[in-house]
N, C-alpha and C positions, 0 to 999 in steps of 0.2 A: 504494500500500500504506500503509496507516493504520499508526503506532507500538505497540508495547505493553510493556509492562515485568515484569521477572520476579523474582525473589529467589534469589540464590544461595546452597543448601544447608551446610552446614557450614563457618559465617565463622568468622575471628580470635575468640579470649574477653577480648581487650582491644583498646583504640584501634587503630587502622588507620593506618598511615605514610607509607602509598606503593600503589600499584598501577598494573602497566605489562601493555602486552597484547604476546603475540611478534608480533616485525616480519615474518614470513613471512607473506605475501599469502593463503596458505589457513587459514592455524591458527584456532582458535577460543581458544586457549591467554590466559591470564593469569595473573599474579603478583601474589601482597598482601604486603607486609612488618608487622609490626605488634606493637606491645610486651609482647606476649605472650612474642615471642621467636624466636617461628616464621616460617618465608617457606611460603606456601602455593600450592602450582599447583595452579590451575583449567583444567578445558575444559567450556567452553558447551555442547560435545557431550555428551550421554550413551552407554553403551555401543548403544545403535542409530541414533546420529548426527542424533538429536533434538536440539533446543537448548532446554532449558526451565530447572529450575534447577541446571542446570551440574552438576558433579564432579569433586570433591576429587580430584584423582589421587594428590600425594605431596604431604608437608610435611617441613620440614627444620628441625631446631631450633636455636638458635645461644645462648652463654654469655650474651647479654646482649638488650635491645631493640634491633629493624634499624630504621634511620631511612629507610633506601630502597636498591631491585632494578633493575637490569634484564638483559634476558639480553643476549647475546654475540654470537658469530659464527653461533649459530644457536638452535633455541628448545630444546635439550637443554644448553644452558652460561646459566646463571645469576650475574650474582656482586652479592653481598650489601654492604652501609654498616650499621654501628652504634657503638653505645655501648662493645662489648668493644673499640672503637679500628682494629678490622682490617679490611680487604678482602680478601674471601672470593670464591671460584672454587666454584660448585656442579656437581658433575659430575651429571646428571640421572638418566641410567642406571644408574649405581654407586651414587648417593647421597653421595658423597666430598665431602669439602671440603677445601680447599688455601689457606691462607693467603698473596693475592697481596702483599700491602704491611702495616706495621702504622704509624699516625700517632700523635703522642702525643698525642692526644686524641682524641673523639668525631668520628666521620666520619660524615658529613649528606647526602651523596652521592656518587652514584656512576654513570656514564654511561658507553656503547660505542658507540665510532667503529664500522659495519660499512664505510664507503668507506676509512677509514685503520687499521684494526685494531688500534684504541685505547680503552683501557681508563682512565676518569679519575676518580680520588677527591676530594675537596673537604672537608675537616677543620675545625675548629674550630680546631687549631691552627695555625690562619692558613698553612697548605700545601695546592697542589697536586700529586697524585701522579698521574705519566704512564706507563704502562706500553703494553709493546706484547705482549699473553699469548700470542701464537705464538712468542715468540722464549722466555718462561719457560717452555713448556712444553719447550724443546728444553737444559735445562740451566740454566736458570733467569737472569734477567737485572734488575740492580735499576732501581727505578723512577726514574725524573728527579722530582725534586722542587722544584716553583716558591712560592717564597714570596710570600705576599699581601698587601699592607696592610692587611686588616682580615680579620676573621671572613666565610667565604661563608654566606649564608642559602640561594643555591640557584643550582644551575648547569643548561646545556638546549644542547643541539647541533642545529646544522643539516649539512649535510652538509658544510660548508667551514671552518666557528666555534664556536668552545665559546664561551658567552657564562654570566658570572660575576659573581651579584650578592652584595653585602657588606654588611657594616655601616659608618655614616658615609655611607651614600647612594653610596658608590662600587660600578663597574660596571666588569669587563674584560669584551673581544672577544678571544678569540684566533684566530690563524689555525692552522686544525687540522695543513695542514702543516709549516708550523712547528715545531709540536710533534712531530710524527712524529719531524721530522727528531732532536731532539733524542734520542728514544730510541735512537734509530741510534748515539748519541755516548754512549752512557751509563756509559759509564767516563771520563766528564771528572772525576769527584771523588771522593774518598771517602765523603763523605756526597751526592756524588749531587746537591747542590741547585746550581740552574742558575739564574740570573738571565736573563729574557727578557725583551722589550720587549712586551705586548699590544699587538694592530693598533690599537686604538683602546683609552682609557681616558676612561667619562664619568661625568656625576652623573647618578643616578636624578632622571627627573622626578615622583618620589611623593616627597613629604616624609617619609614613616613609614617604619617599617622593611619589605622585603621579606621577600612571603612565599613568594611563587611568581613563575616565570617559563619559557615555555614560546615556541619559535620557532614562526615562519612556515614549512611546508612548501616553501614557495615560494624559501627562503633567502636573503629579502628583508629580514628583520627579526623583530621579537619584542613579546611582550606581559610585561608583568612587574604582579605585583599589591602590595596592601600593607595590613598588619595594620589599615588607617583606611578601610577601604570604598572603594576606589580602584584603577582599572587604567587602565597607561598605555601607547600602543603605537607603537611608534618602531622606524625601519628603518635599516640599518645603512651605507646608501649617505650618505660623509660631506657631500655638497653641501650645498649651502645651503637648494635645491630641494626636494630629500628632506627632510631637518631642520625643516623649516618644517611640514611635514606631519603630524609628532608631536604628540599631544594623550594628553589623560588624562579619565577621566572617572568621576563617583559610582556606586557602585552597593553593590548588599546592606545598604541599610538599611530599618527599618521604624520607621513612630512609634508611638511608644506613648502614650497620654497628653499628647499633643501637643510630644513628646519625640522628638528624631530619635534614632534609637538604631543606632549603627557598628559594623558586625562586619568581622573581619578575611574578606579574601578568600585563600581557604587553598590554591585549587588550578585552574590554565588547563591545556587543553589544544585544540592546534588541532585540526579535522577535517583529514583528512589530504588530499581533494581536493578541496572546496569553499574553503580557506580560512578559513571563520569558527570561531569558537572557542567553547569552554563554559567559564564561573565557575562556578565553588561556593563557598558562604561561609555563616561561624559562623552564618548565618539558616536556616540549612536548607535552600537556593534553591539551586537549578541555571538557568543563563541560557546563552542560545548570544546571540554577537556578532556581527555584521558590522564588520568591524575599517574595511573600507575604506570604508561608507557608514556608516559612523557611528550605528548602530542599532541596536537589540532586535531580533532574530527572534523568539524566544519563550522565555518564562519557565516552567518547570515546577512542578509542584507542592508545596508544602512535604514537606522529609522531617521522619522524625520528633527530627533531630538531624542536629549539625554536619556539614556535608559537607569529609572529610578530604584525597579526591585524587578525580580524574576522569580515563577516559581512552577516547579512540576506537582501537577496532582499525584496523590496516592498510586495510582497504579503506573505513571508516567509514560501517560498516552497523551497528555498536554504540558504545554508550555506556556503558563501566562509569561505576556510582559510587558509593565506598564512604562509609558513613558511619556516626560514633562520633562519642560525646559531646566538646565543644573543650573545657570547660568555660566556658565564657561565661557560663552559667549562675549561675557559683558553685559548682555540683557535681564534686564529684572520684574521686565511688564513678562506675566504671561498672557498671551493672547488668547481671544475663543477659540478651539478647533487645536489646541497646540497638547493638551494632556489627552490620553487616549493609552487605551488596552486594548492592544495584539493577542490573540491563542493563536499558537500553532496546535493543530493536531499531527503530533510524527507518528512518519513512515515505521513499517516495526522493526529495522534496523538503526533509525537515523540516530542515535546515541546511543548505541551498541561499542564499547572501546576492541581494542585490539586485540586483547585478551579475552574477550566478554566468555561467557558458557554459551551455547546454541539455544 
């Protein structure tokens, strides 16, 4: 089956921040966050269970711009990251919103454990906030709150590790149970903040600041990108063996006038059974990777503007990707007609790596 790609119907009317597809193996379902204000669900389905250019089902509006979504313990719980400072619990059915935690600052993200039934925010104000929302919804329970050494630029879970990148080039690993445990304990303080050891603490091997960073299905390891045209991909097995393994390598730039010209790489996400992975970057480029043979699969076509976030559904027979202006440009108006959501539907090789199984 050959690829094709579609446009999805009534986007964001500013930048794009995030979009995540539901982890339920049949949905067609996704989520856009975007500084508009709004969190938007999407289903690829139409009401006759066509897939062409999707349908708005519900939008939800929130006090300030969301910096990133994903859903919960199933694809009707949503909970929300932004600038109003809070973490939010969207009930889908109801349309309700419940404020899980509030940080004193801008919160950047926001990620669910479904193996441990955890709920994690990532602030600006240099905190992590651990919650477990089955136990809030039975009478309400406060978040453990783990302090950072530096600002997180973006956090990504495997199914065992929350793994946590910062500023100053620092990186934590946590181990997810761990944490669990910790909310189990969460009446150790008043203010709730809990000093933990991460399983591992290391340095980014990107010199520049992170922009994204996205785990291995395989929960072996992770790719992390960085605002200098560079992804690096390193696995969390600490041996010597493994370690040695790690590399980084260029990517999303174009010459102009015999000028190398560096955009930031804004957004990875792995295919969920192949293994290999897609970039998007301030160039307008979409790239899928073979992480483990060291290669291009293939490069797509220019869009017409920055690619914001990317992401495969569950079974990874789509590829959203949304895209609004970075300003890289220089430009800071977005215009009407300028934010907009691509799906590919791929071929059933077309991110198959080099190694893949048949």
């Amino acid at each position: 089956m050959a690829s094709h790609q579609f446009t999805i119907a009534s986007p964001p009317t500013d930048a794009i921040s995030a979009l995540k597809f539901s982890p339920d193996p049949d949905s067609t379902r996704f989520i856009v966050s975007s500084w508009d204000k709004n969190i938007y669900l999407y289903d690829l389905r139409d009401e006759n269970g066509n897939v062409g250019e999707g349908k708005l089902l519900q939008k939800f509006e929130h006090r300030a711009p969301v910096l990133d979504i994903c859903f919960g313990a199933n694809e009707d719980e949503i909970y929300t990251a932004g600038l109003d400072w809070d973490v939010r619990k969207i009930d889908v059915a109801s349309s309700t919103q419940t404020v899980m935690s509030s940080h004193d600052a801008g919160v950047r993200s926001v990620v669910y454990s479904r193996e441990h039934s955890l709920l994690i925010s990532a602030s600006w104000d240099s905190t992590l906030h651990v919650h477990r929302p089955d136990a809030d919804s039975n009478g309400g329970s406060v978040p453990a709150v783990i302090p950072l050494p530096h600002k997180p630029f973006s956090i990504a879970l495997t199914p065992t590790k929350l793994v946590v990148a910062m500023a100053s080039r620092a990186l934590h690993i946590y181990d997810l149970k761990a944490l669990a445990l910790l909310t189990d304990q969460s009446e150790a303080t008043v203010e709730n903040k809990v000093e933990i050891e991460p399983w591992q603490r290391r340095e980014s091997s990107l010199k520049f600041m992170t922009r994204s960073i996205a785990c291995m299905p395989d929960d072996a390891g992770y790719a992390s990108s960085s605002i200098e045209g560079r992804v690096a991909v390193e696995w969390f097995d600490p041996s010597a063996e493994s370690q040695a393994r790690k590399y980084a390598f260029k990517c999303h730039r174009q010459t102009a006038d015999d000028v190398d010209v560096v955009y930031p790489v804004n957004a990875l996400s792995f295919h969920p059974i192949y293994g290999t992975f897609a970039s998007g970057g301030g160039d307008g480029v979409v790239a899928l990777w073979d992480g483990i043979a060291k290669r291009r699969i293939r490069q797509y076509q220019k869009y017409p503007a920055s690619i914001a976030a990317l992401a495969f559904n569950s079974n990874g027979k789509y590829l959203a990707i949304a895209v609004s202006p970075g300003f890289e440009d220089g430009k800071e108006d977005i215009s009407e007609g300028m934010v907009k959501i691509y799906v590919r539907e791929l071929g059933e090789t077309e991110a198959r790596g080099k190694g893949a199984k048949q």
